[in-house]
N, C-alpha and C positions, 0 to 999 in steps of 0.2 A: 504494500500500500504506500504510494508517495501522495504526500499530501504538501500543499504550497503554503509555508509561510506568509503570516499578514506584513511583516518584516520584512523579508528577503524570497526572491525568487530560487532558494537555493532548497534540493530536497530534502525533505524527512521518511527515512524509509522505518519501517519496521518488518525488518528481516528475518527473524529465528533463524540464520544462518546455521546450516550444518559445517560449522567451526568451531573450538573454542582455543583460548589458551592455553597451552600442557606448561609451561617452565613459564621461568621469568629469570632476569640476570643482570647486574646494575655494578658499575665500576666509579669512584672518583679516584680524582690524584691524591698524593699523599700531604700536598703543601697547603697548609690553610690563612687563607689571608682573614684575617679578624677585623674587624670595624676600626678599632683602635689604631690601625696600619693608616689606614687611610689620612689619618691629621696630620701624617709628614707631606700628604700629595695635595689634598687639595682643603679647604677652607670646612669643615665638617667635622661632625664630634659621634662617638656610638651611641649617646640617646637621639639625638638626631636623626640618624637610619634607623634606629630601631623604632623610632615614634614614627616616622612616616612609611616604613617599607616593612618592619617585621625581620629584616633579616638580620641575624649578626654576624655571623661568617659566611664564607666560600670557600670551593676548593679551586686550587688554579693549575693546570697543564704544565710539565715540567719543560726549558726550554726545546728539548728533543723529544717532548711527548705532544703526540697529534693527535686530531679524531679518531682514525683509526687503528691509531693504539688502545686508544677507552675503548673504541667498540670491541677490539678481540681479547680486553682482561673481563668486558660486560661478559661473552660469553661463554666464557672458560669459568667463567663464575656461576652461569646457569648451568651447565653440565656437572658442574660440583656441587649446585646445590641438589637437584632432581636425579644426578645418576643418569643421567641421557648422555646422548654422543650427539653432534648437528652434521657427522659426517654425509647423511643423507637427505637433507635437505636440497629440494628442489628449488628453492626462489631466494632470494636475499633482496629485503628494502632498509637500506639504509639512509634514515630522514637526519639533516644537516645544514644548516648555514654555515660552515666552518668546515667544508672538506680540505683535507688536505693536497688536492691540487685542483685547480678548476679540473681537470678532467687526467688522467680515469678516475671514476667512482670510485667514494669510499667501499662500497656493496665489490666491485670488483678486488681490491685490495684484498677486503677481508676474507674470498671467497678462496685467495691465494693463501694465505696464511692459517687460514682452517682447514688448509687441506681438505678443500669438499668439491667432489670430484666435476657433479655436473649440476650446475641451477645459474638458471636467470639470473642476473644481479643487476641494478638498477638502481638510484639515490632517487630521493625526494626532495623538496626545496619548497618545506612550509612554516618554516621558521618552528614558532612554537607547538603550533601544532601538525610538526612531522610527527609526533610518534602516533597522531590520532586516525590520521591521512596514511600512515604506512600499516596500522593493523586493520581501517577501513579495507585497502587494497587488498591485504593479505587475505580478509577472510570472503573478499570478491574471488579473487584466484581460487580457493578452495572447493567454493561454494559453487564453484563454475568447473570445477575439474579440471584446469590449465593448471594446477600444480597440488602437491599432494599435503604436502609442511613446506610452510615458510617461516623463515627467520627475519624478525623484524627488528633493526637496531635504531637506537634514536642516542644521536653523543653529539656535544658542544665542546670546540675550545676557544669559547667567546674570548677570555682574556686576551689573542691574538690579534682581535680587531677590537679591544675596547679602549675608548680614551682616557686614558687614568690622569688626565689634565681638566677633565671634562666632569663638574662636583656631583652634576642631575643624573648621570649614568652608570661614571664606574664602579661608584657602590653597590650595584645593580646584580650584575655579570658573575657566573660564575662557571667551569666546568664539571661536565659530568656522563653517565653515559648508563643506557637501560635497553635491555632488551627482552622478548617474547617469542616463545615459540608455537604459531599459529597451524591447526593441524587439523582432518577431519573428525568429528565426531557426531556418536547418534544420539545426543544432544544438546546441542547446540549451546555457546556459551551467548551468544552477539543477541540482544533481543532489538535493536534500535541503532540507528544511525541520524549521524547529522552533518552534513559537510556546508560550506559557501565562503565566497568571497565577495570585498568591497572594492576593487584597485583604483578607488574616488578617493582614499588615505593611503597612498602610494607612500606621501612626502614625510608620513607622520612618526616613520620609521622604516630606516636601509643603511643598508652599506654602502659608503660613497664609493663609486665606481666609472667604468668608461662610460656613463649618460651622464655624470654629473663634470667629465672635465669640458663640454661642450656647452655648457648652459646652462643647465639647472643652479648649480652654486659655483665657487669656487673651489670645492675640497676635494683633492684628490689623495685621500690621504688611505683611504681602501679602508675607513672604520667605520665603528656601526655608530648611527645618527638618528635619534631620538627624541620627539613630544609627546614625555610622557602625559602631560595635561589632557593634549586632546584625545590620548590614547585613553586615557581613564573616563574621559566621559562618555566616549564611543563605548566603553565596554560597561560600564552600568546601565548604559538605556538600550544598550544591542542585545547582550549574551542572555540577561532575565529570559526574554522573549525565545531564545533559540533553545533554552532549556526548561521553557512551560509547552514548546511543541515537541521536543524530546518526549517528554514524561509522557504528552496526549497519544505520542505516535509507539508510545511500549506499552501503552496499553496500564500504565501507573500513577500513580501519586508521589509526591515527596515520600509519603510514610511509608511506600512500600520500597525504599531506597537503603540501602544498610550504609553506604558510606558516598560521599558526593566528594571526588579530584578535581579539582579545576586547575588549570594555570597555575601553578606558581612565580607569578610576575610580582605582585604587591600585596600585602597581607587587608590593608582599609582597602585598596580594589574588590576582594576576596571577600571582606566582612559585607559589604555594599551588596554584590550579588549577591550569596549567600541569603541577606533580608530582605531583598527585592525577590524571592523564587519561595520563603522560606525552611532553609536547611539551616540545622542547628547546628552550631560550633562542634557541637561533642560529633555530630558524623560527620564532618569535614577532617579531609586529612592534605598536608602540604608540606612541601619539602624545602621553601625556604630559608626559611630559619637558620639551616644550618647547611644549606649549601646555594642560596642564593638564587636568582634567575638562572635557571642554566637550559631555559630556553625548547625544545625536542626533547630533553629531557624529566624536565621537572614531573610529567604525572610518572612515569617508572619509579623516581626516586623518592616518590611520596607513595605510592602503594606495595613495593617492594619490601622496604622496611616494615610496613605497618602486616604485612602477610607474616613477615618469618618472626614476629614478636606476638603475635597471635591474635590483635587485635581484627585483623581482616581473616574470616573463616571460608573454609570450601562451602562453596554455594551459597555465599552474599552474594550480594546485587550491588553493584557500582555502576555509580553515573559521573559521566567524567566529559569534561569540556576544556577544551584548548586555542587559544587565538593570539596568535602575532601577523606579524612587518606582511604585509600583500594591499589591505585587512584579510586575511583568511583565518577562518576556524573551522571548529571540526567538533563533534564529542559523541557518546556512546552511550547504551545503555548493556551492559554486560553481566555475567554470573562468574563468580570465581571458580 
């Protein structure tokens, strides 16, 4: 059933895909830059970030550590925790603003390094919500029989393009790296989908690049570039709405939701939706806090942990939404 938002021309399906998730597998670096770092760079204090953003640390990529390094300690980490191997996986989506070369793929990269003999490989390019856009895909491929298991990785090494001169951002940023293994089953993990885009907030966050040394601005400095202002108000009066056609199109309620992932971009962004849909603090889960924006990553690193500490159980129900730099979002309605 697709049904057309009063908001957006963008679909809402509810799917019962015969897919779900079997593993999950999540990597940071080892270096952690603390709030308190930042008063040597720029004009800023840690109740400061903390009162406006929520976060208090990050982790950051070490000089010789890339994307595609997070993504193959991500799942070397899922194989150890589940006891599975990915040497037979057929597809690989790896969602990323941060590749480590404009081309080839980090999905190609990785497919070399994991030793896995034959699958598609292919990136995605949805900012924040690549990891939402890369298990949408995956469990289309499944559900379609163009692939059997896919590997879905979602890793940032935003610290490489962020401007640590720059006070409104770079306490912002952080890396990290999550993945999933999406496979068939008789049934079905996916109960709901949401994908769409606005490219009318192109300007309101990118990476300056070859369109911006022609005209758009001056910066050719290859960093990422940000309003968060107008970013925050698009996303309180936009996402409510994309996540009351969610719940309409799964056939639920709030109450029938065990835990609600959103973006981890800003924590009062978060509390905003949150009371605009009404989801209660205690089933919201975010990964923040302690590892920052980190962008394709952030819902892995917020449901990951909360699964292996016991709080998230086999067969909750997660509803999870993601949106960054296009405008593009994405979110889901799922079963553990």
């Amino acid at each position: 059933m697709i049904e057309e938002s009063t908001a957006t021309t963008a679909p809402f399906s509810r799917c019962t895909s015969p897919a779900r998730i079997s593993a999950y597998g999540m990597y940071v670096p080892q270096r952690i830059l603390a709030n308190r770092h930042f008063t040597d760079m720029v004009d800023t204090s840690d109740e400061w970030i903390v009162k406006r953003t929520g976060i208090r640390e990050r982790r950051i990529a070490a000089v010789d550590e890339f994307t595609s390094d997070l993504c193959y300690e991500a799942v070397l980490d899922l194989e150890r925790a589940h006891g599975v191997s990915v040497a037979d996986v057929d597809f690989i989506i790896a969602a990323t603003v941060t590749p480590d070369y404009s081309f080839p793929s980090v999905s190609a990269i990785l497919q070399h390094r994991l030793e896995i003999q034959r699958a598609g490989a292919m990136d995605i390019s949805a900012a924040c919500a690549g990891f939402m856009y890369g298990l949408i895909t995956a469990s289309g491929l499944v559900a379609s029989g163009a692939a059997r298991k896919v590997l879905v990785v979602a890793a940032e090494t935003l610290s490489k393009i962020t401007d640590y001169t720059d006070r409104n951002t770079c306490v912002l940023f952080g890396d990290g790296a999550g993945c999933a293994l999406v496979e068939q089953s008789d049934h079905g993990g996916f109960l709901a989908v949401a994908v769409g885009s606005d490219g009318s907030y192109q300007q309101v966050l990118y990476r300056s690049g070859l369109r911006t040394r022609i005209g758009q601005t001056n910066d050719d400095t290859a960093l990422l570039r940000q309003n968060g202002r107008e970013i925050y108000k698009w996303a309180v009066s936009t996402i409510p709405n994309v996540i009351r056609r969610l719940l309409k199109s799964s056939g639920m309620t709030t109450s029938d939701i065990d835990w609600f992932i959103p973006h981890s971009a800003n924590l009062r962004m978060i509390e905003s939706i949150c009371a605009a849909v009404g989801f209660s603090p205690e089933r919201m889960l975010w990964s923040l806090e302690t590892y920052g924006n980190t962008s394709a990553a952030s819902i892995p690193l917020a449901l990951i942990p909360a699964m292996r500490d016991g709080r998230v159980k086999p067969g909750d129900t997660v509803l999870t939404i993601a949106f960054g730099a296009g405008l593009v979002w994405a979110g889901s309605v799922f079963t553990v």
